[in-house]
Backbone of each chain as ProteinMPNN parsed JSONL, in Angstrom:
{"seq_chain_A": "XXXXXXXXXXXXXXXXXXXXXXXXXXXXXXXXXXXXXXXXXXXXXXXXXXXXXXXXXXXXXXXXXXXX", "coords_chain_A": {"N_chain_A": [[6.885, 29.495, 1.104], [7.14, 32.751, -0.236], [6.325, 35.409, 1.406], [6.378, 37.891, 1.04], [5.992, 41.615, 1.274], [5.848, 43.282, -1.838], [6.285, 46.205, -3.551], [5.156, 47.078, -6.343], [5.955, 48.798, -9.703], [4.524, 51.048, -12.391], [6.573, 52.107, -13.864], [7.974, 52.668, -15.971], [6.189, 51.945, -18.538], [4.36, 54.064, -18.49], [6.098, 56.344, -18.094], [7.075, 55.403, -20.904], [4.733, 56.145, -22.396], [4.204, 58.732, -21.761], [6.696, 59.603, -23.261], [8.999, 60.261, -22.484], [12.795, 59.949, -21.762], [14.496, 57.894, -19.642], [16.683, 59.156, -18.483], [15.315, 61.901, -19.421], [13.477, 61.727, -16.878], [14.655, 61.132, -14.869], [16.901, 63.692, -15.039], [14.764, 65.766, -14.086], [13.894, 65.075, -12.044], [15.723, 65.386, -10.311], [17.597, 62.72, -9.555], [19.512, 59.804, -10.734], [20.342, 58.588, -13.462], [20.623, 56.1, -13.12], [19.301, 55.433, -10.474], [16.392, 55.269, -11.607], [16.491, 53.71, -13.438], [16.784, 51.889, -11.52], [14.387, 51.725, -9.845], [12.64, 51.226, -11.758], [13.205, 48.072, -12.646], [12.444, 47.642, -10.392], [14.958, 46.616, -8.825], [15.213, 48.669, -6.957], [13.859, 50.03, -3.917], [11.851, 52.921, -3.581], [11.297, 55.539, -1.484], [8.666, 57.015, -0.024], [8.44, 59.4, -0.097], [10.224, 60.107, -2.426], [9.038, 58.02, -4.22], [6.506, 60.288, -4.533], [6.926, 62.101, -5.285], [8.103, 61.244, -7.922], [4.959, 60.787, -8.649], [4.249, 62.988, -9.029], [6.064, 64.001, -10.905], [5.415, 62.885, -13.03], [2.399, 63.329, -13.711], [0.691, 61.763, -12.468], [-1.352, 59.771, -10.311], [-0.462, 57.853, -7.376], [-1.43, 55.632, -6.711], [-1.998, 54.998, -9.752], [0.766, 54.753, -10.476], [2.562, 52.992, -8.464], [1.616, 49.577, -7.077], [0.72, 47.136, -5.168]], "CA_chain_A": [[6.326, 30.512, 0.197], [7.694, 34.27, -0.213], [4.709, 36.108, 1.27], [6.942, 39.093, 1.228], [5.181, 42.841, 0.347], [6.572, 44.207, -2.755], [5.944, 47.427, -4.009], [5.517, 46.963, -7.551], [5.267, 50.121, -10.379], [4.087, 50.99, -13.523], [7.015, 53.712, -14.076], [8.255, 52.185, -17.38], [5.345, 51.945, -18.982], [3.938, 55.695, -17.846], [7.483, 57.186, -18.578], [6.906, 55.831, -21.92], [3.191, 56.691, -22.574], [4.478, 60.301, -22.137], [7.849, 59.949, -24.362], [9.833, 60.533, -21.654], [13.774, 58.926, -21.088], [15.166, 57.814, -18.145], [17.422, 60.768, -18.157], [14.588, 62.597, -18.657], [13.025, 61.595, -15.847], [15.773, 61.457, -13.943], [16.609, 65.271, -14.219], [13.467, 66.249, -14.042], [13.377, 64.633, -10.537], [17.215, 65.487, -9.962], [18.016, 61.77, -9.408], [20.581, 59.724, -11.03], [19.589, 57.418, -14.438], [20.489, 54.567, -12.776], [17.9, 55.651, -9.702], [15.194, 55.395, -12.289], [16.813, 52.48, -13.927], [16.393, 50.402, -10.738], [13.164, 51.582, -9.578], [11.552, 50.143, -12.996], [13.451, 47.187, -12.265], [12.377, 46.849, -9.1], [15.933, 46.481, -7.78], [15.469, 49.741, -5.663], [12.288, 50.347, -3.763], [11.92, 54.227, -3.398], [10.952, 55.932, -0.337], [7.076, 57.412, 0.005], [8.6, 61.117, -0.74], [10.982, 59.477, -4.037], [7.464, 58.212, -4.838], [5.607, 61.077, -4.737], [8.035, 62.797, -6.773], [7.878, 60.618, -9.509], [3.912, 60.934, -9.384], [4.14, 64.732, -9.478], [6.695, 64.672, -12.288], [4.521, 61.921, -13.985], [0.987, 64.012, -13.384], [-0.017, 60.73, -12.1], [-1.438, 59.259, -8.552], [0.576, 57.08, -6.46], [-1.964, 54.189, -7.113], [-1.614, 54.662, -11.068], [2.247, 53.802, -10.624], [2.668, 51.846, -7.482], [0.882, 48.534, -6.884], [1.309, 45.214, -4.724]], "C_chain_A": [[6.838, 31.904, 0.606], [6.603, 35.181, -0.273], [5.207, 37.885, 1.952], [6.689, 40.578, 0.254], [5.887, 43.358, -0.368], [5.816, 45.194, -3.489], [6.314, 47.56, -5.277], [5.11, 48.388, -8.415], [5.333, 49.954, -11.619], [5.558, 51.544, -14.557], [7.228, 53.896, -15.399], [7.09, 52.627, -18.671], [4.943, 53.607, -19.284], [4.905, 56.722, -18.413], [7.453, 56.844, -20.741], [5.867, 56.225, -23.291], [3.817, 58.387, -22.657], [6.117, 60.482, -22.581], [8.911, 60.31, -23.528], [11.264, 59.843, -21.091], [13.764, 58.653, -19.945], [16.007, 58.63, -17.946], [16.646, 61.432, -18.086], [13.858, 63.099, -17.44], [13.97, 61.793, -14.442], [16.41, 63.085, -13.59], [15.48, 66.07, -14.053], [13.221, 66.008, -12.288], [14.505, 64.978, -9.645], [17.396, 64.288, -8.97], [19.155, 61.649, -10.206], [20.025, 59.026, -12.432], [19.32, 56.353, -14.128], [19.664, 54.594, -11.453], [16.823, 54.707, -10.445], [15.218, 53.675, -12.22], [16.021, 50.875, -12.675], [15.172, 50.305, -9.652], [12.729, 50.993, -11.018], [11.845, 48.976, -13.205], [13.102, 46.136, -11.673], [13.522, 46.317, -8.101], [16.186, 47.447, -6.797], [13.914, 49.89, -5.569], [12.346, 52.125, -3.23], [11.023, 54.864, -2.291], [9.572, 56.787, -0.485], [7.694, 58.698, -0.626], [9.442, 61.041, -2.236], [9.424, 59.678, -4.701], [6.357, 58.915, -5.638], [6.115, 62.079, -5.683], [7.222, 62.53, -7.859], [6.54, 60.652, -9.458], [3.6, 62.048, -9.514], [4.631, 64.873, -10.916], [5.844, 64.182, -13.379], [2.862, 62.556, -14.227], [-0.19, 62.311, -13.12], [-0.242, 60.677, -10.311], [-0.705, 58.415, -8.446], [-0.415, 55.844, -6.713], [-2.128, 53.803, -8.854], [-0.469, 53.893, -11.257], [2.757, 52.981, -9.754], [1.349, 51.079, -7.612], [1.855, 47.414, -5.891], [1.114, 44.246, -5.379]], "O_chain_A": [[6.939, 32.153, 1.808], [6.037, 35.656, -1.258], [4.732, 38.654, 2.788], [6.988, 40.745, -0.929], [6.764, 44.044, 0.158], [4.732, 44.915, -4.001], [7.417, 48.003, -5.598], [4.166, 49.073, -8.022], [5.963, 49.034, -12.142], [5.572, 51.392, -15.779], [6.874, 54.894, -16.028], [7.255, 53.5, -19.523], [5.296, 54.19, -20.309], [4.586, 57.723, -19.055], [7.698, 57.674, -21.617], [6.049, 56.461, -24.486], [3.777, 59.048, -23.695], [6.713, 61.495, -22.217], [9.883, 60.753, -24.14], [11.141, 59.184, -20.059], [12.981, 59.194, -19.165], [16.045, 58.888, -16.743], [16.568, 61.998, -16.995], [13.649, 64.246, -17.044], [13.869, 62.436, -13.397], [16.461, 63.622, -12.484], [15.645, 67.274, -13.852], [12.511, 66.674, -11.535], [14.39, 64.914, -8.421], [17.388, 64.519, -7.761], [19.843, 62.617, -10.53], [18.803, 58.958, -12.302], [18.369, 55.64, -14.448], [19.211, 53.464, -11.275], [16.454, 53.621, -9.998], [14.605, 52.815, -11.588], [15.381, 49.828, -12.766], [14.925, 49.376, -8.884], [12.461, 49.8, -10.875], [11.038, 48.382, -13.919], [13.137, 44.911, -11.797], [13.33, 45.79, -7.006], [17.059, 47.331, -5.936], [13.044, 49.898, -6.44], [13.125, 52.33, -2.299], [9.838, 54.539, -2.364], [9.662, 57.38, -1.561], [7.341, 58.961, -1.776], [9.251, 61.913, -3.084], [8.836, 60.598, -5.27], [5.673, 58.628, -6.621], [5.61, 62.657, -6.645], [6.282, 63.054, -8.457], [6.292, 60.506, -10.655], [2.579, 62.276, -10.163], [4.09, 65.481, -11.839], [5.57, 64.807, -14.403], [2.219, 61.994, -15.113], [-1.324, 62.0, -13.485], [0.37, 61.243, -9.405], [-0.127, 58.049, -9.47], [0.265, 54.858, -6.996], [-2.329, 52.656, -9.253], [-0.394, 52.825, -11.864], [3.497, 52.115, -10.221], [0.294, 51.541, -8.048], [3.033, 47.059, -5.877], [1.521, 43.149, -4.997]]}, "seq_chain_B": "XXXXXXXXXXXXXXXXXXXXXXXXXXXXXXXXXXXXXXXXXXXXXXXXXXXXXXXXXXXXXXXXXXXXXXXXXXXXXXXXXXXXXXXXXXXXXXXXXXXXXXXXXXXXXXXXXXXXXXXXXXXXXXXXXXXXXXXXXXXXXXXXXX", "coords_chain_B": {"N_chain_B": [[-7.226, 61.693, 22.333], [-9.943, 61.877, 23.184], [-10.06, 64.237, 21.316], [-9.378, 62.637, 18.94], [-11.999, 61.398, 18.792], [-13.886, 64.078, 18.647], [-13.054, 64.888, 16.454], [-13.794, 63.075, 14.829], [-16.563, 63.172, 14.662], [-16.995, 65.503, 13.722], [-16.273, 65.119, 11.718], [-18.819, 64.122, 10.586], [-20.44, 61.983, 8.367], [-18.564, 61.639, 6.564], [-16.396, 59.431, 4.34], [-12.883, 58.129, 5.127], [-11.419, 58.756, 2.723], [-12.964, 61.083, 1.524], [-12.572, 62.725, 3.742], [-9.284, 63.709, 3.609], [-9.44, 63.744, 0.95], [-10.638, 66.712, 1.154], [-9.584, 67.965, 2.801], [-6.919, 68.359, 1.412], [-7.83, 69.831, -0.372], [-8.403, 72.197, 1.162], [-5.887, 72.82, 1.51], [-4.82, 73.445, -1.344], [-6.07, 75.629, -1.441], [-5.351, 77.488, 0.286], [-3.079, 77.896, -0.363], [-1.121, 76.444, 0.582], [-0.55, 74.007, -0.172], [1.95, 72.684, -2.112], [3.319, 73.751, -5.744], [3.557, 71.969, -8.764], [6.29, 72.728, -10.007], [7.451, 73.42, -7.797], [7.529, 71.93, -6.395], [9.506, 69.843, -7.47], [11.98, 71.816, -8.03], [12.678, 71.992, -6.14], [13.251, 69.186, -5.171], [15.068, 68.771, -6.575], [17.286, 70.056, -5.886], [16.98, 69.23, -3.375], [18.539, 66.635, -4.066], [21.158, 67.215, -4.823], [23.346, 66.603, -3.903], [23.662, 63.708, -4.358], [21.628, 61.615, -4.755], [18.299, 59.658, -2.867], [18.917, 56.793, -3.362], [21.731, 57.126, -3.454], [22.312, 57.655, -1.309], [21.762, 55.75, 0.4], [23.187, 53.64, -0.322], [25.548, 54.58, -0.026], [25.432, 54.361, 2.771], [25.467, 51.585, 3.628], [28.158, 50.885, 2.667], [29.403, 52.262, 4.288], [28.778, 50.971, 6.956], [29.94, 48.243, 5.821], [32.127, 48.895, 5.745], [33.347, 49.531, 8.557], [32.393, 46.921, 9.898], [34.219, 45.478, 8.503], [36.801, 46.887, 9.443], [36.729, 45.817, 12.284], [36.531, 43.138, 11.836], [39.154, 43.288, 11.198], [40.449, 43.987, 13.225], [40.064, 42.195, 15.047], [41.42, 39.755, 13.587], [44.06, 40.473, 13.592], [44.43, 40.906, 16.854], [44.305, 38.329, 17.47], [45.679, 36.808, 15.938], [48.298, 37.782, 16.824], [47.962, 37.264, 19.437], [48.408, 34.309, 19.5], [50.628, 33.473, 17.448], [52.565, 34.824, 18.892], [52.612, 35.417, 21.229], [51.7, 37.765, 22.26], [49.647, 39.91, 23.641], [47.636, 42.459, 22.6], [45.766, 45.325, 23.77], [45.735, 47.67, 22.372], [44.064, 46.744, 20.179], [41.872, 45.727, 21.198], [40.853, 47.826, 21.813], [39.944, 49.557, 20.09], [38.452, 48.497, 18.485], [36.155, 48.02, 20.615], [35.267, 50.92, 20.885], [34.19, 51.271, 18.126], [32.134, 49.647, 18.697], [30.951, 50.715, 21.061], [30.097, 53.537, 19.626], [28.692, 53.027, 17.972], [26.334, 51.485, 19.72], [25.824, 54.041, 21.301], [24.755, 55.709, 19.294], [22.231, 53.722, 18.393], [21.089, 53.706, 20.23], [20.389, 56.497, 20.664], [18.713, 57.131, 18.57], [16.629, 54.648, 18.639], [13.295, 54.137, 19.33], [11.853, 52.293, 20.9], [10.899, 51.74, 23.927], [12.409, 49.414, 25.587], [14.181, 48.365, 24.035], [15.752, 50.822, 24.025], [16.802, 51.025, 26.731], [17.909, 48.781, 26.921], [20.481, 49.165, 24.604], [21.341, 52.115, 25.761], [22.171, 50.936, 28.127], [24.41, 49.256, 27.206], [25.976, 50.755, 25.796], [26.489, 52.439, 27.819], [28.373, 50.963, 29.463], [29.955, 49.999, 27.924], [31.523, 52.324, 26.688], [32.619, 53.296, 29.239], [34.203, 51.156, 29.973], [36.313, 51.373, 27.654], [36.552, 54.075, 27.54], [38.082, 54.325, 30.081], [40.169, 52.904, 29.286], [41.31, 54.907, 27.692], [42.026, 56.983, 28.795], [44.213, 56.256, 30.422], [45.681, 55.455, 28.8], [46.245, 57.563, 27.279], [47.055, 59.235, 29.886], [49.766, 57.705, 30.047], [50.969, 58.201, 27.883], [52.192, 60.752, 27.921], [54.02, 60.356, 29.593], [52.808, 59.968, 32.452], [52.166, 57.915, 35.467], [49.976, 56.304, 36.98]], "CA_chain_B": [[-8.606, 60.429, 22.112], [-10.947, 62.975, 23.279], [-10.01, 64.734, 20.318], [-10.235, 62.276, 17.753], [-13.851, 61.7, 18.987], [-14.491, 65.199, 18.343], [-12.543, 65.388, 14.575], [-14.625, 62.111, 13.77], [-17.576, 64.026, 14.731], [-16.942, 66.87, 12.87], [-16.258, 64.877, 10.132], [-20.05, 63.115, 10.386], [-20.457, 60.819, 7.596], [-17.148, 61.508, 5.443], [-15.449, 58.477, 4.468], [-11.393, 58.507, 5.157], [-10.531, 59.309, 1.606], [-13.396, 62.312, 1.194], [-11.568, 63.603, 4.241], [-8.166, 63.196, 2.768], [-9.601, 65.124, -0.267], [-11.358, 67.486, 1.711], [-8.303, 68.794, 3.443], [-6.033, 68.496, -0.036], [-8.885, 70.892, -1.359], [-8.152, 73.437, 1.61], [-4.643, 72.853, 1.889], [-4.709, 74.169, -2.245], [-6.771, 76.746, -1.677], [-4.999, 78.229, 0.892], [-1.661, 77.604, -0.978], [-0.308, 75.888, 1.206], [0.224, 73.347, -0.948], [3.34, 73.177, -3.713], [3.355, 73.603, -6.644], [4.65, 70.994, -9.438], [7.636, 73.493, -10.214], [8.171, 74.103, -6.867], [8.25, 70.772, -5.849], [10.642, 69.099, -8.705], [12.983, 72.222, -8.318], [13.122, 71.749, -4.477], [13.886, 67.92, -4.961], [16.549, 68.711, -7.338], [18.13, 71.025, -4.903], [17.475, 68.414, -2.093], [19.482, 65.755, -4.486], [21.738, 67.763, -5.783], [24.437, 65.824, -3.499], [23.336, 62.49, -4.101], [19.907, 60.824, -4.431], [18.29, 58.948, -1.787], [19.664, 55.433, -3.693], [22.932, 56.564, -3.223], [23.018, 57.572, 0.118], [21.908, 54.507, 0.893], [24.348, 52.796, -0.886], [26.96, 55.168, 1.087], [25.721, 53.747, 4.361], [26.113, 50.416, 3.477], [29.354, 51.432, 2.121], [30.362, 52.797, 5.907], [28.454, 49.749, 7.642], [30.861, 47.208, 5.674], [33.776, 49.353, 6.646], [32.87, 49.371, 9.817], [32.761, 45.48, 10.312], [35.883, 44.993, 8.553], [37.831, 47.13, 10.244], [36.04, 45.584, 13.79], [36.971, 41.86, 11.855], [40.582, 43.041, 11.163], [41.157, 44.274, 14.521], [39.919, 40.926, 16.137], [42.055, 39.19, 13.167], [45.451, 40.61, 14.048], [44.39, 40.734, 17.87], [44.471, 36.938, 18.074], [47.178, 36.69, 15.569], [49.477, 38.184, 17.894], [48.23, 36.678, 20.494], [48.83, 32.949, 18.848], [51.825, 33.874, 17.247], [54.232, 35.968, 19.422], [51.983, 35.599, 22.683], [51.125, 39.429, 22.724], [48.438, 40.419, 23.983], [47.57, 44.173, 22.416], [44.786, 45.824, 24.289], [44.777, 48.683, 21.715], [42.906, 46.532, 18.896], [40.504, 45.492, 22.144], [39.989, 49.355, 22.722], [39.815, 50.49, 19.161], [37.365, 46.999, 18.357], [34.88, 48.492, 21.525], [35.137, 52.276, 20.678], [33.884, 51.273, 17.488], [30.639, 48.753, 19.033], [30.248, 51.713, 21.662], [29.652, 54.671, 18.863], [26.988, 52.173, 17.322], [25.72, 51.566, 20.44], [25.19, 55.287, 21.13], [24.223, 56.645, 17.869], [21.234, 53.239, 18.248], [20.32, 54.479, 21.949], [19.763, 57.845, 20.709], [17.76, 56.882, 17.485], [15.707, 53.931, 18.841], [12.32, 54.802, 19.78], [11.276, 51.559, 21.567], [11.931, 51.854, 25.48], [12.966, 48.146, 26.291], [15.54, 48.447, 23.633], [16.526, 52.108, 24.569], [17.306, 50.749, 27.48], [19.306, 48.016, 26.765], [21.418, 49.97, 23.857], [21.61, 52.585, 26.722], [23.07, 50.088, 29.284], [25.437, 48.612, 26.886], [26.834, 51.906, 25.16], [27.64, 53.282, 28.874], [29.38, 50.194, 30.069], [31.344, 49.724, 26.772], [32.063, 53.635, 26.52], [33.654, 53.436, 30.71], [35.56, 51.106, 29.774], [36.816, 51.755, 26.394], [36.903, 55.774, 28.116], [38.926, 54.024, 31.185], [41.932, 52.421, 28.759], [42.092, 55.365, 26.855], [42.948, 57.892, 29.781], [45.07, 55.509, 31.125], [46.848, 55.329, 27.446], [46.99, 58.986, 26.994], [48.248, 59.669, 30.771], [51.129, 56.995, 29.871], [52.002, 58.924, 26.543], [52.421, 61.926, 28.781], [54.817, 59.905, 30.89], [52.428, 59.813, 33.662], [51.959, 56.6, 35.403], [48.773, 56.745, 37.852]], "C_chain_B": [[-9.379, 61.22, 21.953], [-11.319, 63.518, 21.289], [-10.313, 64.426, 18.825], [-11.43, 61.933, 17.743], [-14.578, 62.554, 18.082], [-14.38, 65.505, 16.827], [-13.273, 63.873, 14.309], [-15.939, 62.649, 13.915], [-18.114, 64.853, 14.201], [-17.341, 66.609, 11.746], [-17.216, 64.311, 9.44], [-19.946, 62.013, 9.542], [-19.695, 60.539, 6.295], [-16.392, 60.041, 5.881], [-13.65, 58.965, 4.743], [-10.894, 59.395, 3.659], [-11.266, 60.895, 1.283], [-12.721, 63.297, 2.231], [-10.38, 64.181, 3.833], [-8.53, 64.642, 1.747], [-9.929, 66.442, -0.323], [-10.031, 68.622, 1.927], [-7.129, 68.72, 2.074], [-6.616, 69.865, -0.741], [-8.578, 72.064, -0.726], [-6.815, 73.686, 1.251], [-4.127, 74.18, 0.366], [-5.057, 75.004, -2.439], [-6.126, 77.996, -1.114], [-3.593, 78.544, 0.563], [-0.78, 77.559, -0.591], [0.76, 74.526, 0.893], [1.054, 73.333, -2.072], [2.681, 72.808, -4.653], [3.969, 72.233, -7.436], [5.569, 71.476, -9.521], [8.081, 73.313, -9.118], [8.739, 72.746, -6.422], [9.542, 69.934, -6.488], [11.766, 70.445, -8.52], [13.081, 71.72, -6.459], [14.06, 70.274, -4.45], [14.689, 67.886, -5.611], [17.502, 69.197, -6.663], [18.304, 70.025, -3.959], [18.56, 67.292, -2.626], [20.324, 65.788, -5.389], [23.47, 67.393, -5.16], [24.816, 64.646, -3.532], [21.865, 62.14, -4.112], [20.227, 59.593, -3.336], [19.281, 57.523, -1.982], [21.313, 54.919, -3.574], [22.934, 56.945, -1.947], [22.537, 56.263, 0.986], [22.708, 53.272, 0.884], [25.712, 53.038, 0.06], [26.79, 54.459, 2.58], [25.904, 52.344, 4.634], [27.58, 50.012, 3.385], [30.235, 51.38, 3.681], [29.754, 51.668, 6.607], [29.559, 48.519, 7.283], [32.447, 47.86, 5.752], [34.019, 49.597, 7.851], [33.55, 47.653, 10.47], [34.006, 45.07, 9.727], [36.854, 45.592, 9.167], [37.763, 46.464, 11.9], [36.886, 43.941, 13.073], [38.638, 42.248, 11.903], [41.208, 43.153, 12.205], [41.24, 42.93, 15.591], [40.941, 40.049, 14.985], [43.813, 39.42, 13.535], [45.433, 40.864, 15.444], [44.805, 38.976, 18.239], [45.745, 35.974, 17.098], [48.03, 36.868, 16.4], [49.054, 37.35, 18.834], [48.705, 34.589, 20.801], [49.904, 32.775, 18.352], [52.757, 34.145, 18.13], [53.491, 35.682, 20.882], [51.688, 36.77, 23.333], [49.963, 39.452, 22.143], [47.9, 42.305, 23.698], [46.106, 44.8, 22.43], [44.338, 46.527, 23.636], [44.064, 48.069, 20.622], [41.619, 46.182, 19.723], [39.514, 46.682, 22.122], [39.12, 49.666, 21.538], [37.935, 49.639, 18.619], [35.965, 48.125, 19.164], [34.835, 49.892, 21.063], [34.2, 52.143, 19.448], [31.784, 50.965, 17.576], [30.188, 49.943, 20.14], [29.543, 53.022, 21.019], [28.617, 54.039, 18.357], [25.969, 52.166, 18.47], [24.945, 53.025, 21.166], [24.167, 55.844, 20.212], [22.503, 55.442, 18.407], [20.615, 53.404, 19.966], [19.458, 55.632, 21.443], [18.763, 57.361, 19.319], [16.797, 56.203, 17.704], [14.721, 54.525, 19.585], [11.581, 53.733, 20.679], [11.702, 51.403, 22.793], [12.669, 50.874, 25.809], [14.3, 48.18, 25.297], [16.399, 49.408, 24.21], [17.145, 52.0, 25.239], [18.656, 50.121, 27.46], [20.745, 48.659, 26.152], [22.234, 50.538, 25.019], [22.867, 51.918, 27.649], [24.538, 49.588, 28.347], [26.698, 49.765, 26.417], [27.104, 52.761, 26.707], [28.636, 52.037, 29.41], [30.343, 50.516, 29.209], [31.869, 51.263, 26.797], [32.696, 53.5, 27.949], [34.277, 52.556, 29.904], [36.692, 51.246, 28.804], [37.601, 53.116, 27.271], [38.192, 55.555, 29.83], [41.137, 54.155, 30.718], [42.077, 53.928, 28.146], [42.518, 56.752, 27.632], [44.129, 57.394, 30.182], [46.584, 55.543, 29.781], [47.784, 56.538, 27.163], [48.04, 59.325, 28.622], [49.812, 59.361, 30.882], [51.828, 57.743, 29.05], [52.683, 60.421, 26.908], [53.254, 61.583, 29.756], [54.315, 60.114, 32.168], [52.023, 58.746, 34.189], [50.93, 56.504, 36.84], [48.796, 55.002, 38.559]], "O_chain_B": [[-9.736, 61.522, 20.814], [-12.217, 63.307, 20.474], [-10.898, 65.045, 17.936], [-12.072, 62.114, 16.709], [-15.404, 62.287, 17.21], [-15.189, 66.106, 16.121], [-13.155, 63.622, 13.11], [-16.546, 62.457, 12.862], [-19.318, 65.088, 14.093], [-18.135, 67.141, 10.969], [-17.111, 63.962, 8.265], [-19.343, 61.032, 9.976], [-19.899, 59.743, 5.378], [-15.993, 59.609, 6.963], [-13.296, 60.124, 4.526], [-10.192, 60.404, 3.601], [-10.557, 61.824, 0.895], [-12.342, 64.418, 1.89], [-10.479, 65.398, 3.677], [-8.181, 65.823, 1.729], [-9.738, 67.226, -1.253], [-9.714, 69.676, 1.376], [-6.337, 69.634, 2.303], [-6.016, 70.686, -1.435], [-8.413, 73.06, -1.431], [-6.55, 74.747, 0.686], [-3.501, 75.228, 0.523], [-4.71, 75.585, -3.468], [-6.173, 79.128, -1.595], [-2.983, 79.41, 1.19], [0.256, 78.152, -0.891], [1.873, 74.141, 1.251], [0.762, 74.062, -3.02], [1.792, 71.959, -4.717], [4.759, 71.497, -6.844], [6.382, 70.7, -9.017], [9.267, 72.984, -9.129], [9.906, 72.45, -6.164], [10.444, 69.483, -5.781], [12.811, 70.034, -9.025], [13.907, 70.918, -6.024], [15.172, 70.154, -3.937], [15.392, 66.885, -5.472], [18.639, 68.759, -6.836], [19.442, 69.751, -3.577], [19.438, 66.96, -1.83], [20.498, 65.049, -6.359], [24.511, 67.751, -5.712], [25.867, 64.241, -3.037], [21.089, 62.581, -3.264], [21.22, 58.95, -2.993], [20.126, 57.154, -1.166], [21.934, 53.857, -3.562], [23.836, 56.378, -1.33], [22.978, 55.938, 2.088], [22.86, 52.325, 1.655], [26.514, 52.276, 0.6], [27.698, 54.106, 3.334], [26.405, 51.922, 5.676], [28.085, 49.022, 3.915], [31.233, 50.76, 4.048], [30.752, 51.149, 7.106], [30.041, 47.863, 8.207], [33.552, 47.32, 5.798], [35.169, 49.934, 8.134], [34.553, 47.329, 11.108], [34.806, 44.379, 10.358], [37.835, 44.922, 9.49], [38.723, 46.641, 12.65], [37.832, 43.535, 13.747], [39.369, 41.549, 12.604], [42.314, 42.645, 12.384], [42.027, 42.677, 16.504], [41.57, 39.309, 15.741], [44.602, 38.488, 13.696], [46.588, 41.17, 15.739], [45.512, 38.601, 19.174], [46.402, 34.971, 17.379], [48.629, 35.858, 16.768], [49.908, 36.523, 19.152], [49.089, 33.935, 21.771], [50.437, 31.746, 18.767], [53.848, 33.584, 18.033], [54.313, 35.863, 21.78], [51.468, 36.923, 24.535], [49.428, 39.238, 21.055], [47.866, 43.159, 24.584], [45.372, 44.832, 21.442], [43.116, 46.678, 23.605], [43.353, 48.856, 19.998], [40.497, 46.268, 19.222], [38.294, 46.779, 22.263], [37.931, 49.966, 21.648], [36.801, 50.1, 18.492], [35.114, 48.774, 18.555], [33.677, 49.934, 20.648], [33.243, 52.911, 19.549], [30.79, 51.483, 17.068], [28.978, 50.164, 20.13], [28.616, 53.577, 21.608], [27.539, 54.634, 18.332], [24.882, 52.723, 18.323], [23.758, 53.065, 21.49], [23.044, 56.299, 20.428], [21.555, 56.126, 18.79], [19.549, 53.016, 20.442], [18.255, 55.792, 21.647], [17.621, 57.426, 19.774], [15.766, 56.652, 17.205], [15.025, 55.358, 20.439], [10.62, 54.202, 21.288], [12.835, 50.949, 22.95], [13.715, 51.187, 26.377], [15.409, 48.022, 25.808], [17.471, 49.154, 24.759], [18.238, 52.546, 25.095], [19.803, 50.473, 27.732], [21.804, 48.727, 26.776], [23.296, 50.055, 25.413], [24.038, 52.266, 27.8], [25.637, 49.6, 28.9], [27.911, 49.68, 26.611], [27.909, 53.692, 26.701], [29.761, 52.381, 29.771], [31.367, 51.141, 29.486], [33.08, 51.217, 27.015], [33.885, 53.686, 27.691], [34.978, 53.056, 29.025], [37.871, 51.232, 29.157], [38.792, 53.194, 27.57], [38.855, 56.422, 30.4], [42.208, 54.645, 31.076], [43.273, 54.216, 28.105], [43.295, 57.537, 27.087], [45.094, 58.151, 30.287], [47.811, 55.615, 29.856], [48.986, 56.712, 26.959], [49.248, 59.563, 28.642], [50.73, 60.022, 31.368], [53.015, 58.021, 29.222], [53.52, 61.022, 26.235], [53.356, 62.296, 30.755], [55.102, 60.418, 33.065], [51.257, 58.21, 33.387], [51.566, 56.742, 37.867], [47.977, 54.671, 39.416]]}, "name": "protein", "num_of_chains": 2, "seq": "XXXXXXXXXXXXXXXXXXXXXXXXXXXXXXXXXXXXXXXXXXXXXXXXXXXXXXXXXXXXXXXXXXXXXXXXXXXXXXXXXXXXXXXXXXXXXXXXXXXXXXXXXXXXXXXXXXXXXXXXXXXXXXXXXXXXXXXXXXXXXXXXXXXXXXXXXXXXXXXXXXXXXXXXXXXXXXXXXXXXXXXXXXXXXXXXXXXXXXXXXXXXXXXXXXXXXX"}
């Protein structure tokens, strides 16, 4: 069994609750598109300060868009 | 210890998170804490060379150029020496110079002593002798023969 912790997020969702691209988001955070792209993926896991970014830019908490 | 005694003390019958919020509440008051602007232009400025995703990508990038140049050096080291029966010390040196700068750089970064150590021990052996051949190389190229 794969009892390995993943750090799952909402960002998708959230990003498009407030109308927002992935470019948007992306300069808004001065990342890249494909950053974004592969955090909502889930093929990149983003570092606690990435994170907190994206729940500043998002006017969200860190437990709205991350989850395990 | 003492101390956190005294700051759980202080803090009487606050749970962790009313603390947490407590000190978020000064931190804004005292405006110490950023702004949203400030923060989103700061992190644009900080990844305005690269975001974190790619510099991680970049060190992967230099980690697998790393080991291939470390495999090619042991691949045409034992070529030659299967082939032609030469033996060429400088892909030995260049090979260890390479496992000694790792070994440094993870001496000085590791924070756990029993490793520190080890790293330590291994990145000064391998650096003498790596640092042995390559005086010995340069004094030769200088036509000096010691």
């Amino acid at each position: 069994m794969d009892d390995k912790l993943i750090l799952h997020n909402r960002l998708k969702e959230i990003r498009a609750e407030k109308g927002i691209s992935q470019g948007g988001l992306a300069a808004m955070v001065g990342v890249s598109r494909n950053t974004i792209s592969s955090i909502e993926t889930g093929q990149y896991c983003p570092t606690a300060k990435l994170a907190l970014i994206l729940c500043v830019a998002l006017g969200k908490s860190f437990e709205e868009i991350f989850y395990f | 210890m003492e101390e956190d005694e005294r700051t759980a003390q202080e803090a009487g019958d606050k749970t962790p998170q009313e603390s947490v919020q407590e000190a978020g509440e000064e931190a804004r008051q005292d405006g110490r804490e950023l702004s949203r602007e400030e923060i989103l232009s700061r992190a644009k400025r900080e990844n305005a060379n690269g975001d974190e995703r790619q510099r991680s990508q970049m060190q992967w990038a230099n980690y697998a150029g790393f080991i291939a140049t470390e495999l090619a050096c042991i691949i045409v080291m034992f070529s030659k020496i299967f082939m032609s029966d030469e033996f060429t010390p400088e892909f030995f040196c260049i090979m260890f110079t390479g496992v000694a700068a790792q070994n440094i750089v993870q001496a000085c970064v590791t924070k756990k002593r029993t490793i520190k150590i080890v790293f330590t021990v291994c990145a000064a052996l391998i650096t003498a002798a790596t640092a042995i051949y390559w005086v010995f190389w340069i004094l030769g190229l200088c036509g000096i023969h010691p």
